[in-house]
ROFIGU-873966 format. One record per residue (C-alpha): residue in three letters; x, y, z. Coordinates in steps of 0.1 Angstrom, whole numbers, plus 5000, padded with zeros to 4 digits. Layout:
! ROFIGU-873966
ALAXYZ;...
This chain:
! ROFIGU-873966
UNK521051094799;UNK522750774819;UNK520850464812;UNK519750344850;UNK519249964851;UNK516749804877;UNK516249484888;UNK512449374895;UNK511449064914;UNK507748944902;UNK505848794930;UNK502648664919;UNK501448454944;UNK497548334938;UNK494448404921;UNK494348704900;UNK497948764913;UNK498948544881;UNK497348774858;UNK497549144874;UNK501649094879;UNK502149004842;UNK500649384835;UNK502649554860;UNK505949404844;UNK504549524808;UNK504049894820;UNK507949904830;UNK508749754801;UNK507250044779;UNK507950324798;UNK509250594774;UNK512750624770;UNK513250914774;UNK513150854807;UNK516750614805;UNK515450334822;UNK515349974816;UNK514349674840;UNK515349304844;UNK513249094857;UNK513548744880;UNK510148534886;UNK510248464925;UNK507748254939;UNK505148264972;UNK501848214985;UNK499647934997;UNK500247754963;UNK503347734969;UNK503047615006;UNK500647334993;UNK503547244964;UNK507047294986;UNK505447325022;UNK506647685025;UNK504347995017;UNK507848225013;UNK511148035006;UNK514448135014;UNK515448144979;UNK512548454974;UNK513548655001;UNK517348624993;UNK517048714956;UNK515348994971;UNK517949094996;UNK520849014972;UNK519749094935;UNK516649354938;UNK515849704943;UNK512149654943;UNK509749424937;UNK505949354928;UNK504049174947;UNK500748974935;UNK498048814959;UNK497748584985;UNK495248324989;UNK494048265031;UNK493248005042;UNK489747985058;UNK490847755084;UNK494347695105;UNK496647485081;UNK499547345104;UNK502747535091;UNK501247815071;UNK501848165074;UNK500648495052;UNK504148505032;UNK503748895029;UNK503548945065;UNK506748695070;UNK508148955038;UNK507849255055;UNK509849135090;UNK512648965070;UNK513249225047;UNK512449515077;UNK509649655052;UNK508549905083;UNK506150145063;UNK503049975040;UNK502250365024;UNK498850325007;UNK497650614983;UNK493450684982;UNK492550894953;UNK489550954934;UNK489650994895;UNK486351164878;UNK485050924852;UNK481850884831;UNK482250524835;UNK481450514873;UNK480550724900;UNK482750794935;UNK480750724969;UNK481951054974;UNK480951394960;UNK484451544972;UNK488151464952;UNK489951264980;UNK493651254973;UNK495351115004;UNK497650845017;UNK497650615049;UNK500650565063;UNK500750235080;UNK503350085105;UNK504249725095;UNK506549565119;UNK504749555148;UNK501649625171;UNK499149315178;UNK500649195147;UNK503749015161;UNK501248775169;UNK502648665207;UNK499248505216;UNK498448265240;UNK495348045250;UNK495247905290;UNK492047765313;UNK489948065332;UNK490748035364;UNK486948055372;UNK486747755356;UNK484347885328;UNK486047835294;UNK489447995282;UNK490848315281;UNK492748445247;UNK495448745253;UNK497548855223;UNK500749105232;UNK500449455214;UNK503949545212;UNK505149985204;UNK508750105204;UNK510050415199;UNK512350335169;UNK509250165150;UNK507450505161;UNK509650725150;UNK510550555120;UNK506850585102;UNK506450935119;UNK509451005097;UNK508350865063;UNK505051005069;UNK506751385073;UNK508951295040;UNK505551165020;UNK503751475031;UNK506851745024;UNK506951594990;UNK503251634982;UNK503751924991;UNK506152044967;UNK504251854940;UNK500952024946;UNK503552374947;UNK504652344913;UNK501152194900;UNK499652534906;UNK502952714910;UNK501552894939;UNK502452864978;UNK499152914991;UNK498052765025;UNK496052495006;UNK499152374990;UNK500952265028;UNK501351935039;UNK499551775068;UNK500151475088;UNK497351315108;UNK498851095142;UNK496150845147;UNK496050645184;UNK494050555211;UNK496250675237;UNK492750845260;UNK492950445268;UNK496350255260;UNK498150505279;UNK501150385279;UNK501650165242;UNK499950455218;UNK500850685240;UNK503950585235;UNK503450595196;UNK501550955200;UNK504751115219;UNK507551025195;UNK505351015167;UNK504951405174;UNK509051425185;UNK509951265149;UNK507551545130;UNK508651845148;UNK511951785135;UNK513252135112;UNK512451985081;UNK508851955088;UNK508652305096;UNK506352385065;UNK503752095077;UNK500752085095;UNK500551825123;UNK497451705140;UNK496051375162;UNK492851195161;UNK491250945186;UNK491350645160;UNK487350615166;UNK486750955160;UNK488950935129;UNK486950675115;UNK484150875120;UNK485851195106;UNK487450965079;UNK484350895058;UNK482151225070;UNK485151455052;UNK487751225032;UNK488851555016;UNK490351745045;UNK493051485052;UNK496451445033;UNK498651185049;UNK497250975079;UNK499450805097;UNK499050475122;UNK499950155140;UNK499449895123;UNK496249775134;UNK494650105131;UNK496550155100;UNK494549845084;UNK491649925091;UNK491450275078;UNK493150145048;UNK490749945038;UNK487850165047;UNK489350465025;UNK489650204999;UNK485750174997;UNK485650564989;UNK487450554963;UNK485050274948;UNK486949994940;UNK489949784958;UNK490749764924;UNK491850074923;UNK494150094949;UNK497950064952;UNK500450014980;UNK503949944988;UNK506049805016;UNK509050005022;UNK512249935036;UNK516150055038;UNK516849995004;UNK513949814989;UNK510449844978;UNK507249634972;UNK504549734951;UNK501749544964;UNK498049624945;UNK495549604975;UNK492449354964;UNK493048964973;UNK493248654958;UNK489648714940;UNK489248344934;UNK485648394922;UNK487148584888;UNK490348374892;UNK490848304851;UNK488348534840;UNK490648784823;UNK488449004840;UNK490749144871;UNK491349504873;UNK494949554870;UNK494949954879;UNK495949854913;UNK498849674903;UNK499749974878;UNK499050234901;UNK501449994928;UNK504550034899;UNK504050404900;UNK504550404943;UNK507250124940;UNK509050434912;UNK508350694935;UNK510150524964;UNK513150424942;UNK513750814935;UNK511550824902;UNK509051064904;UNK509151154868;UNK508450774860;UNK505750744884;UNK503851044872;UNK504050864837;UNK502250654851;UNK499850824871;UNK498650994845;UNK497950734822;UNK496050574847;UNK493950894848;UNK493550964816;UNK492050564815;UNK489450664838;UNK489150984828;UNK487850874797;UNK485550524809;UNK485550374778;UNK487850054792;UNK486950004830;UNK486249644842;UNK483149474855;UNK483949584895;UNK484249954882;UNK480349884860;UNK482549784827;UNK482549534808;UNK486649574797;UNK489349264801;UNK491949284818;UNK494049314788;UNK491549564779;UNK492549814802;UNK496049704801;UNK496549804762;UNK494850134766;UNK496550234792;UNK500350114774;UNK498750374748;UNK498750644770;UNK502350594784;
């Protein structure tokens, strides 16, 4: 087998970002090798940290070793703010428009383990397919006297296209089609429990003319040919919340705006018990970033107590996306059989494991 060489840009930005990254890089590094891989590696740096050091949260160095030098990339943390600092800007969000990162793809599953329990009696196994370019989050706001005379008024712009639309629609039909196939030669059966679905979530009954934009090509983009085999439905965004945490098992890939798209991200992330466990990545024409799901955590910041599964679980979607499915099932399933087990979970999962902990048992099942 060909030896193919990958280069990995480490973001770690704040907090627990510092100590979570540093794990994700140690997974790649002892991937089998069977597998023919290797990875280099550059250190790039972001994040209010680095604002407060160089007065710039991303600088142009990161995102060109990026553009130039990388086929994916992890990405750490990022510390907020709790009040406007003059010249700062959420260095992720300025990532994902410079490098065109149109899809943040975030996988919800549950994992059985004596260690914990899930807020849910039902497996969920789903994944939320979130536009990232655009929305209320091209943050065209503006702040001008009532006319009445009684205070201000605040308007933001919420901006849809149809090439953003379709774009996500797209990915969404691919991330579904392969699940699919995976589930297909899991139980090597075709049954009807096996097909994909695709969830379009909008609010279109009342932004007729911005979701509905989203709704309509989101639906021309699926019923192309090759999502033939797929089941495609639409949900009020309301009623999907609703329907979101009343039966997390029915769904398979949910797909959004970006506002929308946040929110139930975040929500599904609570039934699967722990941001911890979560992964994501940004995806774009030729590069992806792994991104783990939880914050800066600055109350455990130094602890050696963070959960790095998130992160772990984020290097096994950033493999899947650079063609690797083999790789990321590696790791998948190390993860698993981690939790599976319970006897090294960390203190937000009920353990009492370091971070190292978990990150050592886990190489051991590579």
């Amino acid at each position: 087998m060909a030896t193919r060489t990958l280069r990995i840009g480490l973001i770690p930005g704040d907090g627990i970002g510092r100590e979570v990254i540093p794990a994700g890089k140690r997974i790649l590094e002892s991937l089998p090798s069977s597998l023919g891989l290797k990875f280099s590696f550059v250190d790039l740096d972001a994040g209010f940290d680095c604002f407060k050091r160089t007065g710039s949260a991303l600088p142009d160095k990161t995102v060109e070793t990026l553009q130039k030098e990388c086929d994916g990339a992890l990405f750490g943390a990022v510390s907020s703010p709790t009040t406007k600092v003059e010249g700062y800007t959420s260095p992720i969000v300025a990532l994902r428009k410079k490098l065109s990162l149109y899809a943040n793809v975030r996988p919800c599953k549950t994992t059985a383990s004596p260690a914990f329990s899930s807020p849910t009696p039902h497996p969920i196994d789903l994944v939320i397919v979130r536009e990232n370019t655009e929305d209320l989050y091209v943050k065209e706001e503006k702040t001008y006297p009532d006319p009445s005379g009684e205070g201000q008024i605040a308007e933001a712009i919420k901006r849809i296209s149809s090439k953003a639309s379709w774009r996500i629609a797209n990915i969404a039909g691919d991330i579904a089609s392969r699940r699919a196939k995976m589930r297909q030669q899991q139980s090597s059966s075709s049954s009807t429990a096996n097909k994909g679905m695709v969830t379009i979530t909008h609010k279109s009954n009342v932004l007729s003319q911005t979701d509905g934009l989203f709704r309509a090509t989101a639906r021309e983009a699926l019923s192309q040919p090759k999502f033939s085999n797929l089941t495609i439905e639409e949900q009020i965004v309301d009623s999907m919340v609703y329907k979101l945490f009343l039966q997390p098992q029915y769904y398979d890939v949910i797909v959004a705006p970006n506002l929308y798209g946040d929110l139930l991200s975040d929500g599904a992330a609570a039934l699967v018990g722990s941001l911890g466990l979560v992964p994501s990545a940004n995806v774009g024409e030729g590069i992806v970033i792994g991104e783990p799901c939880h914050g800066s955590a600055p109350d455990i910041e130094g602890k050696g107590i963070a959960n790095p599964i998130a992160t772990i679980r984020s290097v096994g979607v950033m493999l899947e996306f650079l063609d690797l499915p083999e790789a990321a099932n590696v790791v998948y399933n190390a993860v698993d059989k981690n939790l599976g087990e319970g006897r090294f979970v960390t203190p937000d999962l009920g353990g009492k494991a370091s971070t190292e902990e978990v990150l050592q048992d886990i190489l051991k099942k590579l």
